[in-house]
C-alpha positions as CSV (number, residue, x, y, z in Angstrom):
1,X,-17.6,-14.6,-62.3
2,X,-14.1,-12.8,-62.6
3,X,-13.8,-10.6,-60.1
4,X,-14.2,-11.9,-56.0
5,X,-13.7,-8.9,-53.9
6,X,-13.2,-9.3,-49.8
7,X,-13.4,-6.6,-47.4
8,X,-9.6,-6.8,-45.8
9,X,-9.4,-5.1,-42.3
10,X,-5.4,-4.5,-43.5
11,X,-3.8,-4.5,-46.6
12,X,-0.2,-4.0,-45.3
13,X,-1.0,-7.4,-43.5
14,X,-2.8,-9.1,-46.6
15,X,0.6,-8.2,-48.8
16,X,2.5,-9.6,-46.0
17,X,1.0,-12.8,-45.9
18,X,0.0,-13.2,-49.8
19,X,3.3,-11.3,-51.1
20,X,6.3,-11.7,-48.9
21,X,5.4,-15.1,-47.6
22,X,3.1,-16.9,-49.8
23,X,5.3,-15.4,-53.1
24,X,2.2,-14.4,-54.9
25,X,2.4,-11.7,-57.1
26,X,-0.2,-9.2,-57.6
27,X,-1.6,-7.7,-60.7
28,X,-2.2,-4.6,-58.8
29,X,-1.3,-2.8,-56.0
30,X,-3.1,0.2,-54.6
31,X,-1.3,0.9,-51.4
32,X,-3.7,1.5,-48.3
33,X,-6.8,0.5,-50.8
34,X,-6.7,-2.6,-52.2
35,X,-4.2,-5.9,-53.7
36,X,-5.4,-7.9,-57.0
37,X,-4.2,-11.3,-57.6
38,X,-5.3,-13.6,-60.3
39,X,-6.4,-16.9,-58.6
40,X,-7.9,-18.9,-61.8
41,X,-7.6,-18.1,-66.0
42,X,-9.8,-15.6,-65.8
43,X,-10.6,-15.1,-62.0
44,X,-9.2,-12.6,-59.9
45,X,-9.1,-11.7,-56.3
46,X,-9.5,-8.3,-54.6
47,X,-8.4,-7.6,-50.9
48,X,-10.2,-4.4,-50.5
49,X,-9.1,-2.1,-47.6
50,X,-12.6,-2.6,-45.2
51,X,-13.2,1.2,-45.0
52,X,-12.6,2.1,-48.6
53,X,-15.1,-0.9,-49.7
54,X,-17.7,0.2,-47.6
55,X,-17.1,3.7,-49.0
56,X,-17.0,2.3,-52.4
57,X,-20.5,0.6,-52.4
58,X,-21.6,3.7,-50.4
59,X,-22.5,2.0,-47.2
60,X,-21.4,1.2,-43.7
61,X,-23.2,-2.3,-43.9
62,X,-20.4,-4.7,-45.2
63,X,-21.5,-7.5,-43.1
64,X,-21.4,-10.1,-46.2
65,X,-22.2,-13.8,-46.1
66,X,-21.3,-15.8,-43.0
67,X,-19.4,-19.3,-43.7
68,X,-17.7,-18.0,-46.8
69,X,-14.4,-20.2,-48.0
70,X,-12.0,-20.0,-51.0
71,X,-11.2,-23.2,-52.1
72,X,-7.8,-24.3,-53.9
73,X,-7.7,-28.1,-55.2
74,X,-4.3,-29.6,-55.1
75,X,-2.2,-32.6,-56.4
76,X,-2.5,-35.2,-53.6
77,X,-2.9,-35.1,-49.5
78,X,0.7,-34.2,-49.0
79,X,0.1,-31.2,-50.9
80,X,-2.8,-30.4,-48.4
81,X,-0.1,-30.6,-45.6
82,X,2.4,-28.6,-47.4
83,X,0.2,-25.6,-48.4
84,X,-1.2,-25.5,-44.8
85,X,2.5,-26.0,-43.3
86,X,3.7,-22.9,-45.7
87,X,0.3,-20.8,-44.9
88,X,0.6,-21.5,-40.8
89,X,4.9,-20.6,-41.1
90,X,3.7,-17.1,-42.7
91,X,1.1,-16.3,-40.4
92,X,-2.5,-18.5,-40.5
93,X,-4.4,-19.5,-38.2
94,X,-4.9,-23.6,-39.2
95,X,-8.8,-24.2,-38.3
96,X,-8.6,-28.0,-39.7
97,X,-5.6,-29.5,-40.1
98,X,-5.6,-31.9,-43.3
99,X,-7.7,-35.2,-43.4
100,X,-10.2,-37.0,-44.3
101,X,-12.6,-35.2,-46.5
102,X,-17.0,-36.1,-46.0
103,X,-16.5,-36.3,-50.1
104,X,-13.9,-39.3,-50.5
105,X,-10.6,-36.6,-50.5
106,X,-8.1,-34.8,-48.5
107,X,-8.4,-31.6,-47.3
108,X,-7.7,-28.7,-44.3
109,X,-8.6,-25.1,-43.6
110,X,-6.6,-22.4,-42.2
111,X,-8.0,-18.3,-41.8
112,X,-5.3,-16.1,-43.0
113,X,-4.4,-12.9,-40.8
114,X,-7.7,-10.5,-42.1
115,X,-10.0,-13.6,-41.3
116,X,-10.3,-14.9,-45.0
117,X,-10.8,-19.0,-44.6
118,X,-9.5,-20.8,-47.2
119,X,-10.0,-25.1,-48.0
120,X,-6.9,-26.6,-49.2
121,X,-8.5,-29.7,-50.8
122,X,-7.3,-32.8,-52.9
123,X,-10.3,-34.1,-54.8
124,X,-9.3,-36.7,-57.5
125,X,-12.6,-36.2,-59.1
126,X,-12.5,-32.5,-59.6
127,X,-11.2,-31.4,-63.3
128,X,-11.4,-28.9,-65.1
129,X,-12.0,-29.6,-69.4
130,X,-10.5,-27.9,-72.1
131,X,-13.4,-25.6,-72.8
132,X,-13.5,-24.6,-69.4
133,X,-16.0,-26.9,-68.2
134,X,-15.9,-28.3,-64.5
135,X,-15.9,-32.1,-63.6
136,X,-17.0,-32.6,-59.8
137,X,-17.7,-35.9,-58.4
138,X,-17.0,-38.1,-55.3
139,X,-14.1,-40.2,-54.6
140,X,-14.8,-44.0,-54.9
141,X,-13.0,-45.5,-51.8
């Protein structure tokens, strides 16, 4: 996968909240259309303006998947707390405020002003090899 496109109800309030208060930068920037951002080597995401998607694909059904997260893996819990912290002070809504994770780690959710959840998480066991490869386990208590 490279590209992970999401229908945005606004872009002017996706740049808001990504740009001027998260401090990401995009790789490009279609006013009134749509916002890249790299998010991984290789992986990039699209905030697509929800009418123009729906014209892209030639349709009006852009219902998608229901329960649909984007998940960033951090350093350690206080990192949870500090990227939810800086994510509600620009505008999120926090859904779960950091704890306890069902897999052994830390972790929190907050929806950012379009409706996009995203999972802060700290999992020790999650790495990422040389070659690309993915390491995913549980944490030993």
């Amino acid at each position: 996968m490279h590209f992970i496109t999401v229908a945005t109800r606004d872009t002017d309030v996706a740049r808001a909240f990504y740009v001027d208060g998260l401090g990401w930068q995009p790789l490009l920037d279609v006013p009134d259309e749509i916002l890249f951002f790299q998010i991984a080597p290789g992986v990039t995401l699209g905030l697509f303006d929800t009418v123009k998607f729906a014209a892209d694909m030639n349709s009006t059904d852009i219902t998608g998947p229901a329960g649909l997260t984007l998940s960033h893996n951090v350093g350690s819990p206080d990192e949870v707390d500090r990227c939810l912290a800086k994510a509600a002070e620009v505008g999120a809504d926090i859904v779960k405020p950091g704890e306890r994770a069902a897999f052994g780690g830390y972790h929190g959710h907050f929806r950012d002003p379009n409706g996009l959840i995203w999972e802060v998480a700290h999992n020790p066991s999650w790495s990422v090899d040389p070659d690309g490869r993915v390491r995913l386990g549980l944490v030993e208590s």
